[in-house]
BATIDREN-240715 format. One record per residue (C-alpha): residue number from 1; y, x, z negated; residue in one letter. Coordinates in pm, 1 decimal. Each point is the difference from the previous one (the first is absolute). Layout:
% BATIDREN-240715
R resi       yy       xx       zz resn
R  NUM        Y        X        Z    A
...
END
This chain:
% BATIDREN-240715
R resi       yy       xx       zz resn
R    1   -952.7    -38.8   1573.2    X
R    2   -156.2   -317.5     80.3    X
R    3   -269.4   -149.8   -322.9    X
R    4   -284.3     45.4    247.9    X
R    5     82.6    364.4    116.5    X
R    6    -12.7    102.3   -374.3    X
R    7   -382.2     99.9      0.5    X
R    8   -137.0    207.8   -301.8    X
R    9      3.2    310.5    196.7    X
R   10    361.9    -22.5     73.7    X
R   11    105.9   -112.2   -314.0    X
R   12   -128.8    279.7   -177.1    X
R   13    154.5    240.0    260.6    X
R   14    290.1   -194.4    -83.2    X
R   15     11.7     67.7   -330.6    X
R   16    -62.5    390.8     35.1    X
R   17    328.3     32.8    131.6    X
R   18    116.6    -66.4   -310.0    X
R   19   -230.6    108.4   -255.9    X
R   20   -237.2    250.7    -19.3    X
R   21   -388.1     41.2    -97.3    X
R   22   -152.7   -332.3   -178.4    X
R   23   -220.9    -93.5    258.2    X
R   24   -166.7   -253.4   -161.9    X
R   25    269.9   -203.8   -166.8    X
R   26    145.7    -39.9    351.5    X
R   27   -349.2   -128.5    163.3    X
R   28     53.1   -246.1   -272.1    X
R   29    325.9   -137.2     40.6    X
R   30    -38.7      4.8    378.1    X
R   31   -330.0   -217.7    -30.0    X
R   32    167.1   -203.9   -200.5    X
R   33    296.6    -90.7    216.6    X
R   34   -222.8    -32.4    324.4    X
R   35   -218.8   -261.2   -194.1    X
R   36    366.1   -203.9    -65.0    X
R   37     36.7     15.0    423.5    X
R   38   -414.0    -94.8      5.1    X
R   39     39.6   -315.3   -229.4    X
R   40    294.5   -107.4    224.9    X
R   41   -233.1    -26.7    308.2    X
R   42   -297.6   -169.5   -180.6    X
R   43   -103.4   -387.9     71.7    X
R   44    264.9   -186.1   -249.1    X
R   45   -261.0   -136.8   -216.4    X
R   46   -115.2    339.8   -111.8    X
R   47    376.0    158.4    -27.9    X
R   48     57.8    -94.3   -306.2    X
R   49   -336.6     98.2   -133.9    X
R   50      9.0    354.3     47.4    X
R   51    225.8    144.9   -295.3    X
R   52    168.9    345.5     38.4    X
R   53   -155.1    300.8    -90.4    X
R   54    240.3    129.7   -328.0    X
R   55     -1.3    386.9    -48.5    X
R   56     26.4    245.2   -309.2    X
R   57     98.4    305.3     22.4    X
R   58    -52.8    222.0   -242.1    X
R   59    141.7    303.5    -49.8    X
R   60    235.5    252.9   -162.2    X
R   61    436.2    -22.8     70.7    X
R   62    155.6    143.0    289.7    X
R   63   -332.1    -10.1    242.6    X
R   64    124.3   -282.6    251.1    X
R   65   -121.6   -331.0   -166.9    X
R   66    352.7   -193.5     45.0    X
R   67     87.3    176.0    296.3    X
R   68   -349.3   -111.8    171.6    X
R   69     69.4   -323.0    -63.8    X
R   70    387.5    -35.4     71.3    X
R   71    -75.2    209.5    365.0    X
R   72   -295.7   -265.4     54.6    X
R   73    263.6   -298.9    -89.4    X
R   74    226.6    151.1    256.0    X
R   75   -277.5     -1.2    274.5    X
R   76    -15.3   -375.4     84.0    X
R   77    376.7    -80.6   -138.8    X
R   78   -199.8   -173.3   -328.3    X
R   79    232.6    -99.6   -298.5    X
R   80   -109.9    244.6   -263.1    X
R   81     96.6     27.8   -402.4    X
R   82   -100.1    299.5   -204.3    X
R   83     28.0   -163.6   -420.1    X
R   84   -134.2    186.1   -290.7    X
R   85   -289.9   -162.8   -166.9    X
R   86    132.5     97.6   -343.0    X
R   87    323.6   -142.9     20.0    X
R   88   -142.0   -363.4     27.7    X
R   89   -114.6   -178.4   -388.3    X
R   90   -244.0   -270.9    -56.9    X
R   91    127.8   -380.5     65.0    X
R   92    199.1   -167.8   -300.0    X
R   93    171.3    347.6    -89.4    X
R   94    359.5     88.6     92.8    X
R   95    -17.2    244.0    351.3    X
R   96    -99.7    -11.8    355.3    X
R   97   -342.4   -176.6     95.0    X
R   98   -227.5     93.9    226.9    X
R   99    140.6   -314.3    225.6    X
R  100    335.4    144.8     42.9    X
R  101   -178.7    290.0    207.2    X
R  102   -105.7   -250.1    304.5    X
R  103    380.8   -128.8    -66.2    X
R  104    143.8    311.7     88.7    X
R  105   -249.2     24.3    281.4    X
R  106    138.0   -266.4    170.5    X
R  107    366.8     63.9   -108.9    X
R  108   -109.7    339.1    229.9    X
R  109   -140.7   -189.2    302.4    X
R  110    279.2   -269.5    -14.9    X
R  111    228.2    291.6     62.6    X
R  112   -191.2    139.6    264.7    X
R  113     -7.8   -327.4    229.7    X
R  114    376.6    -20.4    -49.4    X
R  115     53.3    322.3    140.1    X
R  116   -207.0    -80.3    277.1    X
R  117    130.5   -311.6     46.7    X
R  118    403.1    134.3     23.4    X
R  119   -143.9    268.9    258.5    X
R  120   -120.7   -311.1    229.7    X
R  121    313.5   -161.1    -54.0    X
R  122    187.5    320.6     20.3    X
R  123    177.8    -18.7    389.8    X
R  124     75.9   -385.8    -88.4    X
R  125    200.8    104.2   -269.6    X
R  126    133.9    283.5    175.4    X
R  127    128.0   -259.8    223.1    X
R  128    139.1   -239.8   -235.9    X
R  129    168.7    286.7   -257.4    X
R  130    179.2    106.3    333.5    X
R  131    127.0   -275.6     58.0    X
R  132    166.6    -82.8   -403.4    X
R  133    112.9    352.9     78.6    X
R  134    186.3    -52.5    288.6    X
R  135    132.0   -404.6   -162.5    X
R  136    178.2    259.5   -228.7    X
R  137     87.5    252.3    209.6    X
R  138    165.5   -244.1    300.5    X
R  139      8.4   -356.4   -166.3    X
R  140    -24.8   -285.7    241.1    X
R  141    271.4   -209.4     54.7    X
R  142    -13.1   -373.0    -87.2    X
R  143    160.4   -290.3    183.1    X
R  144    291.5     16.7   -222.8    X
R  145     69.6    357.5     64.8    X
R  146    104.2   -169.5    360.8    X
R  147   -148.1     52.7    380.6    X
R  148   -252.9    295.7     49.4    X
R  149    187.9    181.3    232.4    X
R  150   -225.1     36.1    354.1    X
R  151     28.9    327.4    177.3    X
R  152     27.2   -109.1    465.1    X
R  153   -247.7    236.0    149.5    X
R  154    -55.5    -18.4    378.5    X
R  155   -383.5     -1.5     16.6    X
R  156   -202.6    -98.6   -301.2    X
R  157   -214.4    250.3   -135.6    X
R  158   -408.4   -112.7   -196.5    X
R  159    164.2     50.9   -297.3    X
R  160    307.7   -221.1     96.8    X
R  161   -248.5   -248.7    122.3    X
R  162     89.8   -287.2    289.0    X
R  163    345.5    -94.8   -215.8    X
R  164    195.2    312.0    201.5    X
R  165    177.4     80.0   -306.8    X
R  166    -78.1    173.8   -332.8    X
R  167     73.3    -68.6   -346.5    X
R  168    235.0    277.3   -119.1    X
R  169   -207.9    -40.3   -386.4    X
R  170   -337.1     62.3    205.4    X
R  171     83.7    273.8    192.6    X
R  172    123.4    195.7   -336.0    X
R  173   -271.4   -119.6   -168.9    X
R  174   -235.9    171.2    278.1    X
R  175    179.1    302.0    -45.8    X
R  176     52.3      0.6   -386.4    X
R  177   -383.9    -93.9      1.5    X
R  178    -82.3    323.6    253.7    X
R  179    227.3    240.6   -249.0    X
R  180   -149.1   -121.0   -333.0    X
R  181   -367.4     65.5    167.7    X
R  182     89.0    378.5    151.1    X
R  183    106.6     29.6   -337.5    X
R  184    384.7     50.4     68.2    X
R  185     87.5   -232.8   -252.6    X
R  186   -203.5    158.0   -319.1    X
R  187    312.9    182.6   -151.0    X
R  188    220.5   -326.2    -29.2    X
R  189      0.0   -198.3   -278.5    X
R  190    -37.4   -363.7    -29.4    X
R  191    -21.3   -264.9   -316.7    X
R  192   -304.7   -155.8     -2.4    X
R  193   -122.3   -302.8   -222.3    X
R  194   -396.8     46.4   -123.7    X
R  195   -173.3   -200.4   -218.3    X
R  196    -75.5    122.0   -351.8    X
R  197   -380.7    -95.8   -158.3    X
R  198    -30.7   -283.6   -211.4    X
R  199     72.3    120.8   -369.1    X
R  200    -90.8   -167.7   -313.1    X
R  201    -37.8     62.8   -361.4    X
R  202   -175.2    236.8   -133.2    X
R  203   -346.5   -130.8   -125.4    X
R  204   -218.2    236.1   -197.3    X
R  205   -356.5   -167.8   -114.6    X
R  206   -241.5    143.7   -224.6    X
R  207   -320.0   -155.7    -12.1    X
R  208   -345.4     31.3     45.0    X
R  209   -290.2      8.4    310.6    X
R  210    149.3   -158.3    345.7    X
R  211    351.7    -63.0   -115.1    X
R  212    185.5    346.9    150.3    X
R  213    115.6   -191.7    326.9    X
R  214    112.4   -303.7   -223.1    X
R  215    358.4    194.6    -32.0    X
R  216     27.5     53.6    396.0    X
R  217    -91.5   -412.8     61.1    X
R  218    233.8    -89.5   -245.3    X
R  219    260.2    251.1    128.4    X
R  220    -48.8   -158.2    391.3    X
R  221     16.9   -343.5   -116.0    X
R  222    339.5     78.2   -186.2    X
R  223    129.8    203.6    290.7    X
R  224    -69.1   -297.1    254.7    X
R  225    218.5   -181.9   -250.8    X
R  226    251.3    248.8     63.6    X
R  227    230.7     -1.9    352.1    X
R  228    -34.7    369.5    155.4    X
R  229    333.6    170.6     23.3    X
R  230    130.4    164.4    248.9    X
R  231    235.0    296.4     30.9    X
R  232    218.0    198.0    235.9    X
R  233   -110.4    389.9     84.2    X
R  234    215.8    243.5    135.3    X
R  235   -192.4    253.9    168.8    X
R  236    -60.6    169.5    361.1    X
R  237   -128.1   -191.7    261.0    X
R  238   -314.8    187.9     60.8    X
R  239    -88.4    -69.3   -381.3    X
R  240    124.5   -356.7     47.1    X
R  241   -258.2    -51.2    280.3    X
R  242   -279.4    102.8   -172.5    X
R  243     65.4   -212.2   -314.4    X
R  244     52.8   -345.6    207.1    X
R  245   -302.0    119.0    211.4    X
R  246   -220.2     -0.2   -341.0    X
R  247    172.0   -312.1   -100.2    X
R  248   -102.3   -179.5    265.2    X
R  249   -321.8    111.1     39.1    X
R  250    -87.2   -106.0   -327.3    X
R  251    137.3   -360.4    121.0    X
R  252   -241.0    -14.0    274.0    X
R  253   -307.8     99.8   -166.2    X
R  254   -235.8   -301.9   -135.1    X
R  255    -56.5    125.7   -368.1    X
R  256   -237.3   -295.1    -13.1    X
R  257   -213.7    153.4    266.7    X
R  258     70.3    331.8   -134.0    X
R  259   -174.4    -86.5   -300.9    X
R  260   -270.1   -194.9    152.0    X
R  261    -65.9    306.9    198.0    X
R  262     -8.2    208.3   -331.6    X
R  263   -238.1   -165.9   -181.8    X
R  264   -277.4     13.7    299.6    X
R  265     79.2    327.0    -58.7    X
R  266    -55.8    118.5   -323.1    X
R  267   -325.6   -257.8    -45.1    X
R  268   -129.9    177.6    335.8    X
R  269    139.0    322.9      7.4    X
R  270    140.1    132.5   -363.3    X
R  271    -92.1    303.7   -153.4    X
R  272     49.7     76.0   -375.9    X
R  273    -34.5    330.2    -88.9    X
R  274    -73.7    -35.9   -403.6    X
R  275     81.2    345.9   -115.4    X
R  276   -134.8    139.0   -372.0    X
R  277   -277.2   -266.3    -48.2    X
R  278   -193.3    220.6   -238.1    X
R  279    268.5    -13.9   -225.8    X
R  280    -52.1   -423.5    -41.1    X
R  281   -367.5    124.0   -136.7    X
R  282    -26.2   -126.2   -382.0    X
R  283    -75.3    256.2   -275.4    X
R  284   -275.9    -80.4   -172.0    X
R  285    186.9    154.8   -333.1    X
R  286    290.6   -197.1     35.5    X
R  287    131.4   -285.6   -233.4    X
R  288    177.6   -285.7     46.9    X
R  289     97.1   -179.7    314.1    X
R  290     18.7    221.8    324.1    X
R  291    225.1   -163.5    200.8    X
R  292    -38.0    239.1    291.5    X
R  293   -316.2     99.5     24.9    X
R  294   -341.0   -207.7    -16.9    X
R  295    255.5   -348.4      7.7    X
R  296    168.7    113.7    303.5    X
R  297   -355.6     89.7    180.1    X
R  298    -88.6   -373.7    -93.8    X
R  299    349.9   -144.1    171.5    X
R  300    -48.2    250.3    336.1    X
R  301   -366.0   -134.0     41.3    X
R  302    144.9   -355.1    180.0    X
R  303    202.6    134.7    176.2    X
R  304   -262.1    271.4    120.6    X
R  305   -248.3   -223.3     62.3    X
R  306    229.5   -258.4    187.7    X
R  307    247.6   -281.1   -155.9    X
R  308    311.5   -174.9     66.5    X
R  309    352.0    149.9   -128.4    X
R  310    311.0   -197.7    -31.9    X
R  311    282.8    150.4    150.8    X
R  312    366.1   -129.8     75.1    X
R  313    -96.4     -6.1    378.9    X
R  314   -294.7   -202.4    -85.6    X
R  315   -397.8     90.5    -53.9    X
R  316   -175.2    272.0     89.8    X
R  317   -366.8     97.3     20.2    X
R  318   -122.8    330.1   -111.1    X
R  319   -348.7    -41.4    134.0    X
R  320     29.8    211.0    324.1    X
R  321    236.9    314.5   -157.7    X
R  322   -104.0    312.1    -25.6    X
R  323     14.5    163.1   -342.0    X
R  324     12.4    334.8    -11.2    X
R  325    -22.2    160.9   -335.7    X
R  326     -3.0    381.2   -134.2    X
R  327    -14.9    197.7   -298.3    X
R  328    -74.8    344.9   -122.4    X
R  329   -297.7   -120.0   -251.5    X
R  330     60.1    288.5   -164.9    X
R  331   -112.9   -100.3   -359.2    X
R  332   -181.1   -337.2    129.0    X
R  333   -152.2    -66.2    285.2    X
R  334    -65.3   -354.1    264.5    X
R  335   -267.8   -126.7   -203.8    X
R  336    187.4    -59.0   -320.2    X
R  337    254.7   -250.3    169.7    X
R  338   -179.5   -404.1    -51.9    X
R  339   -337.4    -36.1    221.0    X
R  340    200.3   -294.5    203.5    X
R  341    291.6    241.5     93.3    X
R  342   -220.0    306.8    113.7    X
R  343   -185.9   -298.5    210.5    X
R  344    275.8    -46.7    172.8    X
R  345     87.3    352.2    102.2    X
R  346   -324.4     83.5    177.4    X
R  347     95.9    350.9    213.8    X
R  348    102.5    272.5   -236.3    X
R  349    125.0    345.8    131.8    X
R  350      5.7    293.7   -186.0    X
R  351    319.4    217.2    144.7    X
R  352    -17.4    389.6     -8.9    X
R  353    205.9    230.7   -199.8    X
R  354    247.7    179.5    163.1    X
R  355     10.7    419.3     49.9    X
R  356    129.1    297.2    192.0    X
R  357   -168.6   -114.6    297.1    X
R  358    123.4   -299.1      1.8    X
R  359    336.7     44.8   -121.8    X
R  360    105.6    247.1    309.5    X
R  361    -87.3   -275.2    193.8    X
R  362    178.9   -225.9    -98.7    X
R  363    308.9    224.9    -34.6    X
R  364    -41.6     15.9    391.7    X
R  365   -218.0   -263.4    226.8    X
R  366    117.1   -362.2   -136.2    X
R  367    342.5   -189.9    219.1    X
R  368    122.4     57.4   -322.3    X
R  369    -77.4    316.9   -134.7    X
R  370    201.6    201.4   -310.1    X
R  371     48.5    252.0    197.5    X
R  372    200.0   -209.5    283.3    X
R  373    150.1   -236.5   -219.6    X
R  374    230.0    348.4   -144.9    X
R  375     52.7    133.8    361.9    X
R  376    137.4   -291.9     88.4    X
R  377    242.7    -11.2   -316.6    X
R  378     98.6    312.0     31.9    X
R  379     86.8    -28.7    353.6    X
R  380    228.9   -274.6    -91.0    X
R  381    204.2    299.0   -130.2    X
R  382    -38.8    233.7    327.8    X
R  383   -261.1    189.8   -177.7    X
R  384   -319.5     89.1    104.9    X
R  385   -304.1     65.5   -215.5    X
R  386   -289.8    152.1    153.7    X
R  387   -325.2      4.8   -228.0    X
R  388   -269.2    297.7     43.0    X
R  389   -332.2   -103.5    -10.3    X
R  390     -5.2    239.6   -280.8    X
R  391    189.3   -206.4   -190.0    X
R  392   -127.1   -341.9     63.2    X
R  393   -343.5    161.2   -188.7    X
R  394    225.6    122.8   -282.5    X
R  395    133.7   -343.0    -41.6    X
R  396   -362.3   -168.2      9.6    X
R  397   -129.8    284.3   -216.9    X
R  398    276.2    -49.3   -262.8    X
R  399      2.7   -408.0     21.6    X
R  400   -442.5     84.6    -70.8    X
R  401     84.1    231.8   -309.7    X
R  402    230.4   -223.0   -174.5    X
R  403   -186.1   -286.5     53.2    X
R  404   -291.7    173.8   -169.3    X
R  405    205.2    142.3   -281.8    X
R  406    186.8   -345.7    -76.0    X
R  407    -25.2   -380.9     52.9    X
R  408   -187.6    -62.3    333.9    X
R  409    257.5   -198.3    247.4    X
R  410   -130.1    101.9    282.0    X
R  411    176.8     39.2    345.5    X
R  412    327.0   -132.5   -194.7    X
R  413     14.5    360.9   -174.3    X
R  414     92.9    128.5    372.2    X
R  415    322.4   -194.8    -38.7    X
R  416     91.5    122.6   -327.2    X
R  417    -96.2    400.4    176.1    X
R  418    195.8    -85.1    289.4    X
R  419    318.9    -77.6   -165.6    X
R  420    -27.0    284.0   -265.0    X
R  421    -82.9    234.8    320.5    X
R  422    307.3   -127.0    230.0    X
R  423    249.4    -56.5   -298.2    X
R  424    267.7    271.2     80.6    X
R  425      2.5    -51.9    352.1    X
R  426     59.2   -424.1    -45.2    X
R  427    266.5    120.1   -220.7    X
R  428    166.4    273.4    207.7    X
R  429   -134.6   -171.0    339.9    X
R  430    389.9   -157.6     60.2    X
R  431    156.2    401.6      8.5    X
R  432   -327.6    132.4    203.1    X
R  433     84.1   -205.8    365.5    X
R  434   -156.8    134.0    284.6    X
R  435   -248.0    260.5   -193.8    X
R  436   -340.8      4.2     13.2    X
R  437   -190.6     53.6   -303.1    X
R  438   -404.0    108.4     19.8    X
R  439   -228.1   -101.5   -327.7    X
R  440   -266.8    240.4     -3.7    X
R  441   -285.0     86.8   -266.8    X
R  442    288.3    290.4   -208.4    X
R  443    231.1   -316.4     15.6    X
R  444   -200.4   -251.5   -177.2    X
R  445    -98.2    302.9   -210.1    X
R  446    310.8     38.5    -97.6    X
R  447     84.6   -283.9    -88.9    X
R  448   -278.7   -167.3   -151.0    X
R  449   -187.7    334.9   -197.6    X
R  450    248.2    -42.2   -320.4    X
R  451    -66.5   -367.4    -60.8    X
R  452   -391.0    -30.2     86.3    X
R  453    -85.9    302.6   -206.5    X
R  454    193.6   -140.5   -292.6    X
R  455   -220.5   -272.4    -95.1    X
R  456    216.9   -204.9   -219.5    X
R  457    273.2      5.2    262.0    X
R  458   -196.0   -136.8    270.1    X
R  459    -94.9   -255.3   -197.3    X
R  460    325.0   -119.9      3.1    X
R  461    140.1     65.3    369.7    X
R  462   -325.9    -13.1    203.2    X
END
């Protein structure tokens, strides 16, 4: 879907294939992205004025924060990183900065526009992988090999051209060529030579704030050092193909417009989807440094607010990506991160709880529903599962009652149900081909009464 078809409305009803109830947090994140498409189409000497919109979303685990935002990633093909805010510490202490996040960003987009790229290039290096196929297959005779022997024909045909006479090496290369693409030829096997990646020693660097690429630069700049090797393959033609096809469409893509093409990219389309913020809030009881908490708020503020970052592909601005954050806040709350940072996320969302309602729903309407996912695994096996309506409640009103009784995780409990319920059959599933098996209310009953009415035990397999 075209940038400009992506209106609010559709966005939204985009996103409820996927995910169910929280409304609001999706008229967020859909405002948000059409304002990205907006500031595109402004006069130029007010785009880079208008600053993007950053979100948090707050809310308990297992209610659809990361998925809203990975789904909403998807939508307009942006490069998107999900990083845990407490796994970054302050600057001048060993670990991951908050730099290395906008580094992986781009790693992510850089990949993207490669892929693209070798799909563009994809029927030119069809072309040319055919034809190192068929050098090997039928290898062309030199000058020295002696005269090309000419095959007399009385009329010449277009492919003969005005000569009147055919190359015998042509003609069988037409043919060899018409095999190997009908696919006549995919059993054989043929030697082919590929070229290996550039190796080089192993460098491992431990050291401080901006320094976690240092051991990939060092690690090119010895490998350009380095000749690449290549090495014979024996395998089947059809696999042959598809390696030399790779191979050469990674010669003909531009990696230098590639990752020109990246960094517009991220710095105009990037998401970054900071997960567990509230857990970089500082504790006012604490002693002694914090290295990942008030220090690391401090570091993300530049960033947030708009900087440069030094990558190995060159710099990149962080002034027009949207930042995304969420947390539970369940023992803090926004307010207690620094005044600059909160600035800096002005929409907040609160996202619902999940219950019984909600869970048989999304047991059944999303693409991806549970309740698909296992119909479709089980028919893998030539069995068919049919669930009851019946059922489906049981399942929602089990997932709600052990949710209530233990940790709250919210839809991810219906995973841990689901493969407690189905458990025997996944097991026995490879003996039961071609029987159908229906999951009603007395089934989940049976299976699930024991372990939710023993509280202790459900603590440990629900």
């Amino acid at each position: 879907m075209a940038q400009n078809d992506l209106t609010p409305r559709k966005i939204v009803e985009r996103l409820d294939q996927y995910i169910i109830g929280q409304h609001e947090a999706k008229r967020a994140v859909a405002i948000a992205l059409r304002n990205r498409w907006r500031r595109q189409n402004v006069p130029e000497e007010m785009k880079d004025e208008i600053s993007p919109k950053n979100i948090i979303m707050i809310g308990p685990t297992g209610v659809g924060k990361t998925e809203i935002a990975r789904r909403l990633a998807k939508l307009d093909n942006s490069p998107f990183i999900k990083v845990e805010a407490s796994k970054f510490t302050e600057v001048g202490y060993v670990g991951r900065d908050v730099e290395s996040m906008i580094r992986d960003l781009l790693e992510q987009a850089i990949g993207m526009v490669k892929e693209e790229e070798q799909e563009r290039v994809t029927a030119k290096a069809s072309e040319l992988a055919e034809d190192r196929l068929l050098d090997i297959l039928l290898p062309k005779k030199t000058a020295d090999d002696g005269v090309v022997e000419m095959v007399p024909v009385e009329a010449p045909t277009p492919e003969q051209g005005e000569g009147g006479g055919v190359h015998v090496a042509d003609t069988t290369r037409g043919k060899l060529r018409r095999l190997l693409r009908d696919g006549n030829l995919d059993e054989r096997f043929v030697e082919i030579e590929i070229t290996e990646s550039r190796s080089a020693p192993m460098v491992e660097i431990f050291s401080s704030s901006g320094m976690e690429d240092m051991g990939l630069n060092i690690k090119d700049m010895l490998g350009s050092i380095f000749p690449q090797k290549k090495k014979k393959q024996r395998m089947k033609v059809k696999e042959a193909l598809e390696k030399l096809v790779d191979e050469e469409a990674q010669r003909l893509v531009d990696m230098e417009k590639v990752t020109k093409t990246a960094i517009e990219r991220v710095e105009q389309t990037g998401i970054v989807f900071l997960d567990e913020i509230d857990k970089i809030v500082g504790d006012d009881g604490s002693h002694g440094p914090d290295v990942s908490r008030e220090g690391v708020q401090r570091d993300l503020l530049p960033i947030v607010e708009g900087s440069t970052v030094s990558t190995r592909y060159g710099i990149v601005r962080t002034d027009h990506i949207l930042f995304i954050a969420a947390g539970a806040f369940s023992s803090t709350k926004p307010s207690d991160l620094i005044p600059e940072l909160q600035g800096r996320f002005p929409i907040r969302v609160e996202l619902d709880s999940l219950g019984k309602d909600e869970f048989i729903r999304i047991l059944t309407e999303p693409h991806n529903a549970l309740v698909k996912q296992y119909t479709e695994l089980m028919a893998t096996e030539g069995v068919t599962i049919a669930f009851r309506e019946d059922a489906i409640a049981a399942i929602a009103e089990t997932a709600t009652l052990v949710n209530d009784r233990a940790e709250n995780i919210g839809a991810r409990r219906l995973h841990t149900i689901m493969e407690s319920l189905l458990d025997t059959i996944s097991f026995d599933a490879p003996e039961m081909n071609g029987q159908e098996v229906v999951i009603d209310a007395d089934y989940v009953s049976e299976q699930l009464d024991e372990i939710v009415e023993d509280e202790d035990l459900s603590r440990y397999i629900l």
